[in-house]
Structures are given as C-alpha cells and as structure tokens.
N, C-alpha and C positions, 0 to 999 in steps of 0.2 A: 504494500500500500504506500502512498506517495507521503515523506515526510514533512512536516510544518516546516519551517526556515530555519526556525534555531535549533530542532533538531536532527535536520538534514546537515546543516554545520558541523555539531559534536559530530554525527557517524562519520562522513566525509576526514574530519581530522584524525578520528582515530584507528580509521581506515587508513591514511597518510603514515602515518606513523604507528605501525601494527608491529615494528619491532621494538617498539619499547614500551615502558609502563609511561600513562599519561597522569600527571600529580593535580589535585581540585584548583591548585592552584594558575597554573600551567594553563587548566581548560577554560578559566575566568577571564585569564588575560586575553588566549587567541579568541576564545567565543565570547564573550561579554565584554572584551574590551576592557577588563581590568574594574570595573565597577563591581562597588558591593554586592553580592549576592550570597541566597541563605544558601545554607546544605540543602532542605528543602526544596530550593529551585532546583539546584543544580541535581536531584534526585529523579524530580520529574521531567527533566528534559530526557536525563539518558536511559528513562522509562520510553518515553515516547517514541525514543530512537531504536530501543529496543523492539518494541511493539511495531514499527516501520519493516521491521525484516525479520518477523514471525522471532523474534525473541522472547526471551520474560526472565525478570530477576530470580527465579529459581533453575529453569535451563539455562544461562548464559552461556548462551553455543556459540554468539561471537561476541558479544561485549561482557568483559568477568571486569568483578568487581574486585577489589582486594581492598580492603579493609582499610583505610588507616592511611592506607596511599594514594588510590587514584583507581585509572581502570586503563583495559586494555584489550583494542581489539585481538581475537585469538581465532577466528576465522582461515581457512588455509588461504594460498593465496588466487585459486579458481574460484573460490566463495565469494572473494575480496571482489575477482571483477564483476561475478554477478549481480551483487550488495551494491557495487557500486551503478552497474546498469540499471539498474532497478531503481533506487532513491533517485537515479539522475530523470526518472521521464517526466514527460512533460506534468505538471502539478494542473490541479484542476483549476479551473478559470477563477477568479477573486472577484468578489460580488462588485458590481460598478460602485467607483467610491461618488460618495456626495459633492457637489457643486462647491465646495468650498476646500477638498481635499489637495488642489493644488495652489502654492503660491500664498497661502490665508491660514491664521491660525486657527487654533479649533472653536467648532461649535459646540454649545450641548442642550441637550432637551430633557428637561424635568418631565414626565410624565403622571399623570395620577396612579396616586400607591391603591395597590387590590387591599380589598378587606376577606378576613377568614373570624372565624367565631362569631361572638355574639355581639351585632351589627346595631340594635334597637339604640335610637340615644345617639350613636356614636358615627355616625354614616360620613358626617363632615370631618373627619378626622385623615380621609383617603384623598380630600384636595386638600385639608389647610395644609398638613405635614408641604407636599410638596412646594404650592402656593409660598409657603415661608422659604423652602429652599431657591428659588427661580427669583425672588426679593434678594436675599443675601449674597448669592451666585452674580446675579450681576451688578456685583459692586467691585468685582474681578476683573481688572479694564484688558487685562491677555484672554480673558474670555467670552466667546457671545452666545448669550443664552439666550434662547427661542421664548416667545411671548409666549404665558400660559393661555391664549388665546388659539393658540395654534396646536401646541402642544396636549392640550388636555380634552383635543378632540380624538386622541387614539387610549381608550380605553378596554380593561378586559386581562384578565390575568395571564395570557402569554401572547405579548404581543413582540409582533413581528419585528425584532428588533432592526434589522435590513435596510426594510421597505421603509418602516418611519423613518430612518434617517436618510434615507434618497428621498424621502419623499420632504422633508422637512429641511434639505441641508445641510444635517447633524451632525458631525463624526462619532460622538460619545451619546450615550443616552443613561439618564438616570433614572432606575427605576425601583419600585418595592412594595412591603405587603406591611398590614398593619394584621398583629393579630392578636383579637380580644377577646379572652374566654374570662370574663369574671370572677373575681377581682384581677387576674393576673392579665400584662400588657406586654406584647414585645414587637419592637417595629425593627424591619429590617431593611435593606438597600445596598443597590450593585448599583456598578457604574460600568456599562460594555462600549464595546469601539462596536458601529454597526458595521462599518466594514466588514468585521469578520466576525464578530456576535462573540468574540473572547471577554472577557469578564475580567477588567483588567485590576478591580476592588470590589472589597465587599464588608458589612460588618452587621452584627445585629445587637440590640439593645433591649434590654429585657429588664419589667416591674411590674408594681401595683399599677391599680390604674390610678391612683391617686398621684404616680409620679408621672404622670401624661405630659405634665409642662418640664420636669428639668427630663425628661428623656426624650419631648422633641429639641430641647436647645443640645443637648448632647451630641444628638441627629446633624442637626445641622452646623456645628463647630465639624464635625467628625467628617462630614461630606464635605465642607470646605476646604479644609485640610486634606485631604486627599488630591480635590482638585489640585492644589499647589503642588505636591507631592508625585503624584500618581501620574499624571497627562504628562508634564516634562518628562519624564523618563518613559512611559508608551513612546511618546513623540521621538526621541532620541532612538528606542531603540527599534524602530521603523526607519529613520533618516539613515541610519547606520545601514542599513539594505539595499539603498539604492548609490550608485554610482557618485561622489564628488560633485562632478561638475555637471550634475543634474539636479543638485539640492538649490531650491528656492532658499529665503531669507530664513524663514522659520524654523527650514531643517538646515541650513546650514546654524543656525544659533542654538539648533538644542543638542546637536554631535558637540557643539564647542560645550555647553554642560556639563557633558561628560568627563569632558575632560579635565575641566577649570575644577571638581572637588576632589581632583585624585591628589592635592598639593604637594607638587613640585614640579622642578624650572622646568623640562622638557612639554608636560602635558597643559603646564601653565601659558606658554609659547605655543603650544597647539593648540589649545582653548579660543586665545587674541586671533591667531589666524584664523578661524570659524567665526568670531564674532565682527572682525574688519570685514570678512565678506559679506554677509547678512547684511553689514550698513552700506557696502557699496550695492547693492541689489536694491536694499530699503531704505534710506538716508533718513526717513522719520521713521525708522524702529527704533524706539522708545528702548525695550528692554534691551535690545543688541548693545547700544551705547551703554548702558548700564553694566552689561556684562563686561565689558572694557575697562569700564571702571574697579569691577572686581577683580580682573585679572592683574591689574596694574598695583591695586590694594596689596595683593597677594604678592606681588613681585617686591614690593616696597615694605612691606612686613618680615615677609620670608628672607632681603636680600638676595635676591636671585641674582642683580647686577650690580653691576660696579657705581652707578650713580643714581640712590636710592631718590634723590632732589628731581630727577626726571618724572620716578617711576610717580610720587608723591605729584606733582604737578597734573599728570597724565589722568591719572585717583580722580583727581579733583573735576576736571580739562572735561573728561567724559561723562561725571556725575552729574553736573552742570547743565551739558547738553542734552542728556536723558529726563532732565528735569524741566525745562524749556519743551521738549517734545510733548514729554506728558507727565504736570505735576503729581494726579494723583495714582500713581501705579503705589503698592506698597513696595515692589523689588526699587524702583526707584530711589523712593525715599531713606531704605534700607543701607543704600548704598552712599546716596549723599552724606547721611548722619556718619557713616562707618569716616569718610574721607577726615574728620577733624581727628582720628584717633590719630593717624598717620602723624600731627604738626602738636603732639600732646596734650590735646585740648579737646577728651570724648564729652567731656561735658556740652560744650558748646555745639555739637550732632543730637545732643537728646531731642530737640524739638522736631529733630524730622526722624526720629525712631519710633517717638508717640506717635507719630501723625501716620505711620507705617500700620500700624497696630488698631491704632483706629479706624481707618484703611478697611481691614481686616483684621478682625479682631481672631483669626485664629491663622495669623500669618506665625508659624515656630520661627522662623530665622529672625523674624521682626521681633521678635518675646525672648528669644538669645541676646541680641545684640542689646537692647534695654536693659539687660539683666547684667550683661558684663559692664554698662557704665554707669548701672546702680552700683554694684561689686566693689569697681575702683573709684568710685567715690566713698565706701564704706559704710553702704546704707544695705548691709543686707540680708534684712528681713525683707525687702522688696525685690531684690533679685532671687531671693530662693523663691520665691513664689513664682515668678517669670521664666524661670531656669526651669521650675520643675512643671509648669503649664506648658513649656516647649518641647517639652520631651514624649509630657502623656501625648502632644498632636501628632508629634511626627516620631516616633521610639525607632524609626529606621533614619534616619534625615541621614546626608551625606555630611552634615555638620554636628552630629550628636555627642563627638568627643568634645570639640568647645561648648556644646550647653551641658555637657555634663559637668564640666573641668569648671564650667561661672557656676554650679550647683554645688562644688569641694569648696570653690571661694567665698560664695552667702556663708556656708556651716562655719568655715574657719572664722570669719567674722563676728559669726553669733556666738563664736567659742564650743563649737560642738565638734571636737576633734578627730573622734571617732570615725563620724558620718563626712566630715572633709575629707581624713584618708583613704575612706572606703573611695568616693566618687573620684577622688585625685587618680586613684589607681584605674577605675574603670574606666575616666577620661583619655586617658595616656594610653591604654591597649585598642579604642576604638580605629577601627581605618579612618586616614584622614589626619593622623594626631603627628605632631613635626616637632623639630626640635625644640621650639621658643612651649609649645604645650608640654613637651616633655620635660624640661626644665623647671618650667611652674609647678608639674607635678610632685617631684621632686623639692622645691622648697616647700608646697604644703605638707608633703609627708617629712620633711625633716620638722618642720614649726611642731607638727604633730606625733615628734618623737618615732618617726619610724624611721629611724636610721639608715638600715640596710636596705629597704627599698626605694627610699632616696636616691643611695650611691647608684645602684641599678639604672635608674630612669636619669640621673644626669649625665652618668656612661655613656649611656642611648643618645642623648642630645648631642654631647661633646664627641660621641662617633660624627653625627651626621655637620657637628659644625665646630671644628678643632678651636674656631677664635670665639668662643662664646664667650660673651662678657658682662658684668652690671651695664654697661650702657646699652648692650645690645639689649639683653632683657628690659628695662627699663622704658626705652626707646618703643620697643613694641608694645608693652604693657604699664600705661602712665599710670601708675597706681597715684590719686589724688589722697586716700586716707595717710596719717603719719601714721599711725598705727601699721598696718597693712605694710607698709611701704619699709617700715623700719622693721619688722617679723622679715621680709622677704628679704633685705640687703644682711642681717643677721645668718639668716638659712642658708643663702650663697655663698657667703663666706665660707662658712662650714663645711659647704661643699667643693670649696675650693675654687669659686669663680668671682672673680675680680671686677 
C-alpha cells in the first residue's frame, strides 16, 4: 500500500542505509529536520512504515527495532528493491487544496460542536462554545477565520471535513462535541487540515456541569494556544515537502521556524535566509520582519558574530518595521519589547510585552518573556505565575527550557530553593537550552547549595563557550534586582567565572 510522506521518508532512508543500525537521533535530524519530536511520534511513523510493506512490530521482517538504539532495515537486498518499487508508485491523488492554499496564510473554520447526552436546557451550548471560539480566534491577525455566518451552516456530527473547506476556503477546520449526561460535563475539540482530514490536535475537558463556565474559558485558552503552536509547525512541516524555490512567503517563513528554535549560529543563519526571502516575495509580511528581528536577537544574545552593535541594531532595524506593518500582531510586539533587553534596559520592553499578552491572552512566548522581566526586576511572585501559565499553554513550546529556567528564577526569588533547583535543572536538559541558560543554571543550583551539579552545567556552558564571563553573562541577562544580581556574581565566582 502506498506510504504517507513522512513515512515513505523513514522506509526510503532506512532502506538507504540497510547496512547499519539507524540511532532516534540520527532519524530526527535527516527526517524531521532536527526539530523536537516525542518517542511517541517517532513510534508511529515507523509503525506506519511498517504497515506500508505488510510489516508489524511483532514480525519485523524488514524494519527490527533494537531497543535503546535505533532500528534497522534487515530486508535482503531483492526485498530492498521490491520495498522500494512498491513505496515508490504513484500515491493516490491529494484532495484539491482550498482557494487560499497557495501564496496566503491559513484559514480556519469554527464549526458548530454536536451534542451527545442529555440535551433539554442545554441545546445552546453547541453554538455558544464555538461562537466564543470564532470571537477570540480572530483576534489572531496571522489568522483568518471564516464568519460564523458561513461556517455554522454545515452542521451534523461527521461532517465532511474536505468538502467544507473547498467549499469554505478553509485549510484547518475546528470542530467538537459537547457531552452532557447529568451532572457530569465534558467538551471536546480537534483541529484537522481539510486537505487531508489528519487531525493535527486535539484535547478534551471534562466536569460538573456546574463548571460549564471555567471549562469553556479553558476550551478556549486551550484552542488558542494551539492555534499558535500547532499551525506553525503543520505549516513548516508541509513547506519542508515541497521544493525551495517553489515556497511562497509563508512557507518560505515557517521552514525558517524551524530553524530559528534549534539555537545556534548555522541554523540561526539558515533561519534569516528563509525569513529575507518571504520579505523579498512579501515586503509587508509583518511577521517575516519580525522573525529577522528574532534571528538577529538571537545572534546578539548568543554572540554568534564578531560585532554584537550590528546584530543589536538589526534587533531593533526589523522590530520597528514589523511594527509599522502591523502594530497589533502579539509575535510583533513580542519581539519589539525583547529588543530593549539587548541595550540592558528589559524594563523599558515591558509595555509592549503586556500589550502582547493582551493581544492574546494565551500567547506562552508573550507570558515567558513578561515573566523573565518580572524575574530580573525581582518581582517574583509575578513571574512565577506567568512562567508557570506558559508552560501549562504550551508544555511542548520550542522555548520551554527559558520558561522553565524564568520559573527556577521566581522560586529562587521567593526563597524557595528547593523548587529553583528542581526547574534550574529541568530548564538546562530541555532542547533549545545554550550556554548563557546553562550557566544560569548552574548559579541557581550553586545559590541553592547544589554544588556538584552546578560544576556539571557550567562545564557544559564553558564546553560550548571557552571565554565565558560576568560580562558576558550579565550582558545577556541584566538582572535589575541587587539582591538577584549580587547571589549571581557570588555563585560565579565560585564557579570560577570572572
């Protein structure tokens, strides 16, 4: 039977290389590109691949699994050409994508939620839920959601996921059930590409009926958050399929995504390149500029170059103009407020980190980034609540070692040493976490008496950057508390950094 793309990729490479063992890690990079992914994932694709060429995880008659390592095709090598003739033929036709599938960012369509159980009383509860979602959705300026005028003409508990969004324009469709058997209440909701009717989230929420009201606001933080979350990376890992210099603005800007959170200089350089072309394609892409300005941040934070006064200039140069394009995006604003941390002044960014969050109020990177310049201002009881509201929206986020690492920094502030060192440590192991995080890590666990894994995490730093120093640290992280500021230059000492 003909394989999906991503698992037609794993066979195809492990078929390529059928004389060696291939490592989880190994098949992340060539097949995902090096982005986060669970075991989870990466189980069900080489199920999928398996089930492609009559396998299954207890025969494994060409893909074996070895435990602990990786897998490996074990196919002879007349198998290999067959396997391969066979996954190569032509794939069945791909349903006509919707009128806005090229060159335009995505659409979506709130539909009305089914009802199951006991209905009397409660019937309005299958438009309001969505009704509030299709309100709050389009306050999302990267996305355009269909008027419930339109949208909440296709009802019926399995609707045609497809056809509504050819018929509507859609790319994504959100849909779900409410179901109420007395006293008990649980409402659930996917989000699918109609394209191909894959179901790319989901989640459900379950109570009294009495908690009707905080379980739809849950609802709808929850599908918000997603939307941030979930579409970029759909989006990216579709761009990633088609040819380079085939990619319109939008997929040239969500392949750069990709690569702009793996931090560091090569991917960070590959990143700016996907983001300069989307602006020369689009000149008023709003978030493309923005992403420039992240990349530039990142350059200037991380020192990636030799003249950090450029990279800071550039921060600002692009922030500016993404903001000019379109004040109220939250990634915008996000990014303006970050550029004052660069010139040690995060204080003077908070006004456009709230107004981010405001925005959207279940923006996680917007709820991070306010929580690190509560932190280094020394207020935090306010960032541990920001820090720890970022994490329950996005617990995957490609930034979740820095809001875990601003969540060691509230505890250590509020003197809770314990729950500092725990997060310090889980900050520092997450993907994504670099020298300047692994450094910090290491002064909260020394402030907090744990010596020995201190030495470990500033090791790790002082591999990845031999001149580490208080200015450098400093420099990136202006801690404004004395307190704070005087624990930290204390701890580095100790640790041996100057």
């Amino acid at each position: 039977m003909p394989a999906e793309p991503r698992a037609f990729a794993v066979l195809a490479y492990l078929v390529q290389n059928a004389d060696r063992l291939i490592g989880k890690d190994e098949l992340i990079e060539k097949i995902w590109d090096g982005r986060f992914v669970s075991d989870a994932a990466v189980s069900t694709v080489v199920k999928t691949a398996r089930r492609s060429i009559g396998d299954d995880g207890t025969a494994q008659k060409y893909i074996k699994t070895v435990h602990g390592r990786g897998f490996r095709f074990v196919g002879s090598l007349s198998m290999r050409t067959e396997v391969a003739a066979a996954t190569a033929a032509e794939p069945e036709p791909a349903p006509r994508p919707p009128p806005d599938a090229v060159g335009d960012g995505p659409t979506v369509a709130v539909l009305p939620f089914s009802m199951s159980g006991d209905q009397d009383g409660y019937a309005a509860m299958s438009d309001a839920i969505p009704g509030e979602l299709i309100s709050i959705l389009s306050r999302l300026r990267w996305l355009k959601v269909i008027a419930r005028g339109s949208s909440f003409r296709f009802r019926g508990p399995e609707p045609d996921i497809g056809g509504i969004g050819a018929t509507l324009g859609a790319k994504y469709i959100v849909t779900g059930n409410v179901e109420l058997f007395a006293p008990s209440l649980a409402i659930t909701a996917e989000l699918a590409d109609s394209r191909t009717g894959q179901v790319i989230w989901g989640d459900r929420l379950a109570g009294k009926l009495d908690d009707v009201h905080r379980l739809r606001e849950e609802l709808v933080i929850l599908v918000t958050a997603a939307m941030e979350l979930q579409i970029p990376q759909h989006e990216a890992s579709l761009a990633r399929l088609r040819s380079p210099d085939a990619l319109d603005a939008w997929g040239a800007y969500h392949v750069g995504l990709q690569h702009v959170y793996r931090f560091n200089r090569n991917d960070n350089e590959r990143a700016a390149g996907h983001f300069e072309r989307a602006v020369q394609l689009d000149p008023n892409f709003a978030r493309a500029h923005s992403a420039l300005s992240f990349t530039s941040f990142q350059s200037a934070f991380l020192r990636y170059s030799t003249d950090r006064d450029r990279d800071v200039r550039d921060a600002r140069r692009f922030a500016e103009r993404s903001m000019e394009l379109d004040p109220i995006d939250p990634f915008v604003n996000f990014n303006v407020g970050r550029t004052h941390w660069l010139v040690g002044d995060p204080e003077a960014g908070q006004a456009w980190l709230e107004r981010a969050t405001a925005l959207s109020p279940s923006y996680a990177q917007g709820l991070y980034a306010h929580s690190w310049v509560e932190v280094m201002g020394g207020r935090g009881q306010v960032a541990l609540g920001n820090s720890t509201k970022a994490v329950t929206l996005s617990p995957l986020d490609p930034m979740l070692y820095a809001m875990q690492m601003a969540r060691a920094l509230a505890h250590m502030h509020n003197g809770e040493m314990d729950e500092a060192a725990h997060w310090a440590d889980q900050g520092a192991r997450q993907p994504g976490a670099h020298f300047i995080l692994w450094a910090l890590a290491a002064a909260i666990l020394e402030v907090a008496n744990r010596h020995e894994t201190a030495i470990y995490w500033m090791k790790r730093a002082k591999t990845q950057r031999a001149d580490l120093s208080q200015e450098i640290f400093f420099s990136s992280l202006p801690f404004g508390g004395d307190l704070a500021r005087s624990q930290m230059q204390t701890a580095l000492v100790a640790l041996d950094i100057r």
